[in-house]
Structure formats: structure tokens, C-alpha cells
TITI-924170 format. One record per residue: x, y, z of N, C-alpha, C in turn; residue number from 1. Coordinates in nm, 2 decimals, padded with zeros to 4 digits. Layout:
% TITI-924170
{rec {X, Y, Z}, {X, Y, Z}, {X, Y, Z}, NUM}
...
This chain:
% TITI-924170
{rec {09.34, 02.09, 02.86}, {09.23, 02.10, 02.77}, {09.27, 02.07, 02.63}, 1}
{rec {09.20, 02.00, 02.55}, {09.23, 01.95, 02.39}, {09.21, 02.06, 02.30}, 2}
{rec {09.32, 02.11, 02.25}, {09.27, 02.23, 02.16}, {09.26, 02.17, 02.08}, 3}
{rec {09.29, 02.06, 01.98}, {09.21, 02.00, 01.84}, {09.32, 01.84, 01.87}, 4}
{rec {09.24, 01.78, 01.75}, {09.28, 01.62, 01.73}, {09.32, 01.65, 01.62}, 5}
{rec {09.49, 01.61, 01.60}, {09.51, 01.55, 01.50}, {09.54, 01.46, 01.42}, 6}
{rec {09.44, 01.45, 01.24}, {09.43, 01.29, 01.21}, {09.56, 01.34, 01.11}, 7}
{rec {09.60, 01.21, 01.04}, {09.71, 01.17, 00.99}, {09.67, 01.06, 00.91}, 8}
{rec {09.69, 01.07, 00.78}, {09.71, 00.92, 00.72}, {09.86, 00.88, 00.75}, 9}
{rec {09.84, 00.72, 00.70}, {09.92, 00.62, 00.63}, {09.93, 00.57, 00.52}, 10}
{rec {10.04, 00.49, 00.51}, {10.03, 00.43, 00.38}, {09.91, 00.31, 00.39}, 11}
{rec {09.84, 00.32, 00.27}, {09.73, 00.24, 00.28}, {09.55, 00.29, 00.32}, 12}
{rec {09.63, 00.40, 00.31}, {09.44, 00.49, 00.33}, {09.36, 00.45, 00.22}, 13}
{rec {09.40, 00.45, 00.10}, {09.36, 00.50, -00.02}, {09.26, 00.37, -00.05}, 14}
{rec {09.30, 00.26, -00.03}, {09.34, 00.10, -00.02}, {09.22, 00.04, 00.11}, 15}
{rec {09.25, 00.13, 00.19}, {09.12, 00.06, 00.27}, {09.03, 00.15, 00.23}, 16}
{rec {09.00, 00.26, 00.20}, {08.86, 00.32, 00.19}, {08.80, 00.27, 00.06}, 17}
{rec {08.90, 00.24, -00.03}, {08.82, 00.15, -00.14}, {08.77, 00.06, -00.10}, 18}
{rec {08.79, -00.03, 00.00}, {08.78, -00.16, 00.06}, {08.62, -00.10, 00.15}, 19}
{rec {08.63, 00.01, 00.21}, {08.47, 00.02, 00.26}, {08.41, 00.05, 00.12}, 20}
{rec {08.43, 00.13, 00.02}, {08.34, 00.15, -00.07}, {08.27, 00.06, -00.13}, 21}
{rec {08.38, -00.05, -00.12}, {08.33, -00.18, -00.22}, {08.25, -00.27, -00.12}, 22}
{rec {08.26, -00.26, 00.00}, {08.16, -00.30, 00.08}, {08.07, -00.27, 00.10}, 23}
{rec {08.04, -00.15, 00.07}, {07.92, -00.08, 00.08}, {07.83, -00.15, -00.06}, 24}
{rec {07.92, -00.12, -00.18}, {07.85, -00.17, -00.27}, {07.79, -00.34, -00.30}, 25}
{rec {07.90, -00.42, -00.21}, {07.82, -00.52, -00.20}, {07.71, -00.56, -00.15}, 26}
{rec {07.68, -00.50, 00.04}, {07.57, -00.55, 00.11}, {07.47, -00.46, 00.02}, 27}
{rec {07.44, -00.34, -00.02}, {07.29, -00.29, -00.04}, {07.31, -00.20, -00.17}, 28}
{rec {07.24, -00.20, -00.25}, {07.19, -00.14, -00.36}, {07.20, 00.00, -00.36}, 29}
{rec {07.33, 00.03, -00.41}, {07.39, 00.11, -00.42}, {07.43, 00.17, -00.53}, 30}
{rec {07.40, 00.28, -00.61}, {07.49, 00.32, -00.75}, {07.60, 00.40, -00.79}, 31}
{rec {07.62, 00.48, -00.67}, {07.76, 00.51, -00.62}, {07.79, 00.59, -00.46}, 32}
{rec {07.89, 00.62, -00.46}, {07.97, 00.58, -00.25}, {08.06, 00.73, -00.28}, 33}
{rec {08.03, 00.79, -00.19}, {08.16, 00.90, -00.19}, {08.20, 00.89, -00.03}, 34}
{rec {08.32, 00.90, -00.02}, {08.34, 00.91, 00.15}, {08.47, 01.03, 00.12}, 35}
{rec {08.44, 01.05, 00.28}, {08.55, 01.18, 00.30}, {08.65, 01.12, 00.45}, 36}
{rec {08.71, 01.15, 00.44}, {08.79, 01.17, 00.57}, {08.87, 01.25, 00.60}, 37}
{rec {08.91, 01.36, 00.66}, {08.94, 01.44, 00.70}, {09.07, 01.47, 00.77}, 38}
{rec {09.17, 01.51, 00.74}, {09.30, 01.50, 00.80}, {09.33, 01.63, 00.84}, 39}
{rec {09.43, 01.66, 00.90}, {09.48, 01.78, 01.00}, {09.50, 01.79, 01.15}, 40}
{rec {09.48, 01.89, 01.21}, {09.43, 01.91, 01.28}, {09.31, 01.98, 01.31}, 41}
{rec {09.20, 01.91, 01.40}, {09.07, 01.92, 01.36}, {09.01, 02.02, 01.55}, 42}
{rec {08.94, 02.07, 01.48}, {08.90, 02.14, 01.67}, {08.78, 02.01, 01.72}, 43}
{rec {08.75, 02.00, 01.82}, {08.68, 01.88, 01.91}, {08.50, 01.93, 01.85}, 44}
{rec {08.45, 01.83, 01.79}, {08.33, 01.94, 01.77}, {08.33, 01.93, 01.58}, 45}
{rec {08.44, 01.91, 01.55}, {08.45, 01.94, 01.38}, {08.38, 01.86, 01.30}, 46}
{rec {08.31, 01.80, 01.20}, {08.32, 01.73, 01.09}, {08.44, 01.65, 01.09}, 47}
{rec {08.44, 01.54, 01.11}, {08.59, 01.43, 01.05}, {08.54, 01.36, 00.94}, 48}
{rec {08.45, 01.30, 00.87}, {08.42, 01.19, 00.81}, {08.25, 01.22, 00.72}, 49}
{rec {08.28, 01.20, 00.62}, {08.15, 01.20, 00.56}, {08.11, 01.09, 00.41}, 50}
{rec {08.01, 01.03, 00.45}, {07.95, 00.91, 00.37}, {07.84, 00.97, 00.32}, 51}
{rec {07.82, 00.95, 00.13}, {07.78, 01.00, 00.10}, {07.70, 00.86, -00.02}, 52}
{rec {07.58, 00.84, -00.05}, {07.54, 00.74, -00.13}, {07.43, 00.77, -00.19}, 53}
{rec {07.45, 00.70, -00.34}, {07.31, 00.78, -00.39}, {07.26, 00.59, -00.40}, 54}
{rec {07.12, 00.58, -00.44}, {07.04, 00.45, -00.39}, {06.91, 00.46, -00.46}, 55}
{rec {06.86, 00.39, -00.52}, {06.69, 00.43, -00.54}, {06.60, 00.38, -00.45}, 56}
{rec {06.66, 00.33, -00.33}, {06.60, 00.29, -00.21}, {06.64, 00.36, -00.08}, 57}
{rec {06.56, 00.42, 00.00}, {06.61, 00.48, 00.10}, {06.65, 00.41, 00.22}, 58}
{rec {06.57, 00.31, 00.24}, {06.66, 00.19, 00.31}, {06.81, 00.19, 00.32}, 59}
{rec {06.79, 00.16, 00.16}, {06.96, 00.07, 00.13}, {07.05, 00.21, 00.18}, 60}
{rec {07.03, 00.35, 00.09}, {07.12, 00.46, 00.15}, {07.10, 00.49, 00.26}, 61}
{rec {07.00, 00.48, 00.37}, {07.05, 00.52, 00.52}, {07.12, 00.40, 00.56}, 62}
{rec {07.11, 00.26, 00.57}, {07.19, 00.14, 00.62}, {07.32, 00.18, 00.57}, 63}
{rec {07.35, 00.17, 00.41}, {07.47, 00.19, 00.40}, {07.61, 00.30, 00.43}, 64}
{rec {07.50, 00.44, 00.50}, {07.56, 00.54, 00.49}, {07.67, 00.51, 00.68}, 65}
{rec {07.50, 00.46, 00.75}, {07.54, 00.42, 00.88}, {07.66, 00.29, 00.90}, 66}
{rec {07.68, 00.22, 00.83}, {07.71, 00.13, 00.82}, {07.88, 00.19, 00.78}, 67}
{rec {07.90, 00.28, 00.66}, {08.02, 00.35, 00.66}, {08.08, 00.42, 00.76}, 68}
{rec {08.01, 00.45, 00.78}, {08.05, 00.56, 00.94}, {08.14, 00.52, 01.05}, 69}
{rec {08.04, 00.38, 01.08}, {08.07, 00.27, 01.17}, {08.25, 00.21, 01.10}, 70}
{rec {08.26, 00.19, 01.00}, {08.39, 00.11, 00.91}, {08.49, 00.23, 00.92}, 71}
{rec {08.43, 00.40, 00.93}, {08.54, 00.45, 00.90}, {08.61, 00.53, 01.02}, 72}
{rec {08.51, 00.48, 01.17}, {08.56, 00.53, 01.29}, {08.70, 00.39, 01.34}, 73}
{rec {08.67, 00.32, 01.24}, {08.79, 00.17, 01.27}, {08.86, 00.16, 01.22}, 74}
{rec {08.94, 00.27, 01.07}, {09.05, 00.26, 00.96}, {09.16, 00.23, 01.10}, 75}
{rec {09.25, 00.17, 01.07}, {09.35, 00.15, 01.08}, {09.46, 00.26, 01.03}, 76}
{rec {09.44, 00.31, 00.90}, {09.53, 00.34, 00.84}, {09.52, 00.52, 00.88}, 77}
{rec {09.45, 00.55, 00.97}, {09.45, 00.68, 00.99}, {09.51, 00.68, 01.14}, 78}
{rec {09.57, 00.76, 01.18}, {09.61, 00.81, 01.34}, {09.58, 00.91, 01.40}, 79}
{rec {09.53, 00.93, 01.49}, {09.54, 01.05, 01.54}, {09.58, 01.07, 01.68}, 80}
{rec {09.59, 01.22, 01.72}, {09.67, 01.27, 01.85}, {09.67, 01.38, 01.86}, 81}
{rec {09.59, 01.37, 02.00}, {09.55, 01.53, 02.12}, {09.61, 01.62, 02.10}, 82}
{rec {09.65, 01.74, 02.06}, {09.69, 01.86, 02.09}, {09.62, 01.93, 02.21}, 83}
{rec {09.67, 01.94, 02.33}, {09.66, 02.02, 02.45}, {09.70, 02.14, 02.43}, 84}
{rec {09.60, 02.25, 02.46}, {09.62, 02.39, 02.46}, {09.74, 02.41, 02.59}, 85}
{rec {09.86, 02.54, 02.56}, {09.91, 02.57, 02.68}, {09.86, 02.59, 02.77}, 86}
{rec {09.87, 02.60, 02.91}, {09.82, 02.65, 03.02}, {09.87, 02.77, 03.07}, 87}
């Protein structure tokens, strides 16, 4: 049984999340991007990731929010790995 996942950056976290931010700001009207990502060890069930956008259109901030989500379930620059509870 998985007692938590844990994430880990790399070198280069910093670097790619700027890289979603600025994408975000390019496809949709956007005035500013906060994202989170979450490192440790996490229990199954936790909060890992949070996109946050402010917009004067609600369109543009739900696409773009969904749209980060999506970019930051694929970082590269993060790793993670199972911790199994003893038996």
C-alpha cells in the first residue's frame, strides 16, 4: 500500500514554470499567473499543484487555469516516487 508520493525538483524547475507562466500569458488574456507545485512527500489524496489567474474574462481564466494543470502534470523537471507503507 502507498503511504505518500514523493515529488522532488530538479535543476530547472524554476525555468520551466516560468515557461508555463509565459504561456499562459500568451494564449489568453491574462493580468497575472501564480502556480504552485508542491514538493515532499505528499499522502495520495493531497493538493500537488495549484494554478491560480486573475483575467477580466472568465473564459480566458478557466481555459487558462485548465490548460496549466494540464502543462504542470508533464514538468519534466519534477520527479517523483512511491513510498510503500511497511507491512
Amino acid at each position: 500500500m502507498t503511504s505518500c508520493i514523493e515529488y522532488e525538483t530538479t535543476a530547472g524547475t524554476e525555468r520551466e514554470m516560468a515557461g508555463i507562466a509565459a504561456e499562459l500569458q500568451d494564449k489568453w488574456h491574462i493580468e497575472d499567473v501564480l502556480l504552485i507545485r508542491r514538493v515532499g512527500c505528499l499522502g495520495v489524496g493531497d493538493i500537488i499543484s495549484l494554478v491560480a489567474v486573475s483575467s477580466p474574462n472568465s473564459e480566458d481564466a478557466f481555459a487558462s487555469c485548465r490548460h496549466g494543470i494540464t502543462l504542470m502534470k508533464k514538468m519534466t523537471t519534477i520527479v517523483k516516487r512511491e513510498i510503500f507503507a511497511a507491512a
